[in-house]
N, C-alpha and C positions, 0 to 999 in steps of 0.2 A: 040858259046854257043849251048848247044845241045837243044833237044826238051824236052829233059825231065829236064831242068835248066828252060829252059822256064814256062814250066807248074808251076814247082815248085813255081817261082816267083809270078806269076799269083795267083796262090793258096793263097799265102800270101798276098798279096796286096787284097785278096779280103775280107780274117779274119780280116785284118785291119780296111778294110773300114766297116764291120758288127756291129765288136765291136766301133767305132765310130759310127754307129748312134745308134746305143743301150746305148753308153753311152748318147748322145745330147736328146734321145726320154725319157731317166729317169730322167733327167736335167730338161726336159721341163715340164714334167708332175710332179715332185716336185715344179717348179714354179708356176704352173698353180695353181688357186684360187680354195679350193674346200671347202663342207659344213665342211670338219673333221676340220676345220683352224677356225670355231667359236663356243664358248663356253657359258653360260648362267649360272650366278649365283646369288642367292638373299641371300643379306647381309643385316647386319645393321651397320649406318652410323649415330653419331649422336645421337643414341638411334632412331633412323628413319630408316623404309626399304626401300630398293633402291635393282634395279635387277641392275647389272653388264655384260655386254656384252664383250669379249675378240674377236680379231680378229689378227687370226698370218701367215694371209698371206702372205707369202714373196714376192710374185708379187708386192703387194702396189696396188693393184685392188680397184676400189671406189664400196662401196655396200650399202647398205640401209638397217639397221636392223628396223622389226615392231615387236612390242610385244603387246598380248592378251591372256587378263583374260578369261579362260576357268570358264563357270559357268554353275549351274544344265540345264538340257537338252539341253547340245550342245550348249545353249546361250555364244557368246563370245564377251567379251567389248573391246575394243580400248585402251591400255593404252599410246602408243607413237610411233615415228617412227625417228629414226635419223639415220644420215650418217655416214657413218665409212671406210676407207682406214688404211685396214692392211698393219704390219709391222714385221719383224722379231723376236722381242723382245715382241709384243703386241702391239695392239690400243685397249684404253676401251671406251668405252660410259657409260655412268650408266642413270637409267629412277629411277626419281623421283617414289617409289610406294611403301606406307605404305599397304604392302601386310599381309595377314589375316596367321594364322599357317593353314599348309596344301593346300595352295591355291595352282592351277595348271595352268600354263601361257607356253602359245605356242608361241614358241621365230623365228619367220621365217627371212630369208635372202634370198635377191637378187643383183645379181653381173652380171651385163650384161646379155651375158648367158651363163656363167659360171658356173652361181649359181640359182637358183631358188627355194629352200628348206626350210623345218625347220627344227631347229636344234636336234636331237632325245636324248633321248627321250626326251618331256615334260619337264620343270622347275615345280618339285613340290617344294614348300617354307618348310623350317623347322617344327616341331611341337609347339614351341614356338616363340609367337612374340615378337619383339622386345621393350626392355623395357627403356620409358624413364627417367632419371635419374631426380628428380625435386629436384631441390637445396632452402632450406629454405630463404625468402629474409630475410638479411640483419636489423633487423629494424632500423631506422634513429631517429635523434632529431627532434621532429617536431617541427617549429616555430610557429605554429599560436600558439594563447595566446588560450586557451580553454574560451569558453564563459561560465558566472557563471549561474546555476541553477537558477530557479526562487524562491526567495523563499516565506515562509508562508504569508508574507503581500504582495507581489505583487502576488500571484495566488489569493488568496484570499479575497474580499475586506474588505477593517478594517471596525471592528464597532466603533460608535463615542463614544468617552473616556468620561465619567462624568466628568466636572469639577471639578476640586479639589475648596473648597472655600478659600479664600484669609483670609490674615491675619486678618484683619480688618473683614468681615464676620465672621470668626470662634470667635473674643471677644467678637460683639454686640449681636450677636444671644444667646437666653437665653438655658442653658443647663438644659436637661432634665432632670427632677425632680424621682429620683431612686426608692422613694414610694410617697402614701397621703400626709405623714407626714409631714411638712416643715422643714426642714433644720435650724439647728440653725444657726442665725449668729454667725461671730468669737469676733463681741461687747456685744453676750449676754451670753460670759461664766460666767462670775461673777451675773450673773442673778440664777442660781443652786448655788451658793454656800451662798448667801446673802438674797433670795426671794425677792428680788424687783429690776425692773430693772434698768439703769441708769439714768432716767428721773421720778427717782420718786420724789426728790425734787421741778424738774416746778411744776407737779401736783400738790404737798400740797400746794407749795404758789398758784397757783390758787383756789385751794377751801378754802382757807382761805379768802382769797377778794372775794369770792362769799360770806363766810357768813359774812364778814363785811357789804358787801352790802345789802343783806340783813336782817342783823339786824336792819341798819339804817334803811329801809323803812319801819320796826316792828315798830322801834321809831317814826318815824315822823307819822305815824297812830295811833297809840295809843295817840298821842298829838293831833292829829287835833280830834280824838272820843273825846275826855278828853275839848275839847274848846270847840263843838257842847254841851255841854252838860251844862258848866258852862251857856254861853250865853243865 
């Protein structure tokens, strides 16, 4: 082999070995876990918000997502923190957060040290919230027996009833007389058509033996004057 077979060879063994680690070094760093591999979105769920975290690592690298509610002057709340190992296809998380329209949440990630970032820019939420659906219930038979009203004589207590009078009171008791006048009886109609009433015969035989009687007592004085006198 000559020198210049030599070199030649060499030469090539050496493009070889270049372009293999060029390949193994873009191999590695598409493995390797970076911030571009997670994403942040706020959805509704439910008629409920909830942020959604995506993580497409292909490494399968374990991380820790924390999310925080950015508020007026730099104030920033805590909304949660959970774990997450990406996957080729996706790993999601989602954080329970009935988020406000327009709200703005700073979504960070840490992966050994990997990763140590937040995700950019900013998660601003939609301009409308989510709205929930409220379904009319149902209404049902109800069993209980409804309790009755109170009514006019138990709210209010009765006044005492006059007695009604009894049979017997309402015949003895004498009825009241319509004028002065008295009332004929119903034995003195033949009294207007005859002028005398029904007892006018006792009458005359009474005053007849009154003046019999009296006559005789005329007699027997006028007899006893009539003897004083002879004598």
């Amino acid at each position: 082999m000559t020198r210049r077979s030599v070199r030649r060879s060499v030469h090539l063994l050496g493009v070889a070995s270049g372009s293999t680690a060029l390949v193994l070094g873009l191999a590695g760093s598409a493995l390797a876990c970076n911030i571009k591999d997670f994403s942040a979105e706020a959805k509704c769920e439910d008629g409920k918000g909830v942020i959604v975290v995506t993580d497409t690592d292909a490494s399968a690298k374990d991380a820790t997502v924390t999310v925080f509610l950015k508020g007026v002057g730099g104030i920033e709340t805590k909304v949660g923190e959970k774990p997450v190992k990406g996957s080729k296809e996706g790993a999601r998380i989602t954080f329970a957060e009935d988020w406000k329209p327009s709200a703005t949440y700073r979504v960070h990630v840490k992966a050994d040290k990997a990763v140590d970032e937040d995700i950019q820019p900013d998660l601003v939420t939609p301009s409308t919230a989510c709205k929930t659906e409220s379904k009319s219930p149902t209404p049902t038979a109800s069993t209980t027996t409804p309790s009755p009203s109170p009514s006019k004589s138990e709210s209010a207590p009765a006044e005492p009833a006059t007695p009604a009078p009894s049979a017997s009171e309402s015949s003895s008791a004498p009825a009241a007389p319509s004028n002065n006048a008295p009332s004929p009886a119903v034995g003195d109609s033949n009294l207007a058509e005859t002028g005398a009433s029904s007892n006018t015969g006792l009458i005359a035989g009474v005053a007849a033996a009154l003046v019999v009687v009296g006559g005789g007592a005329v007699w027997l004085g006028m007899r006893r004057r009539g003897a004083s006198r002879n004598g």
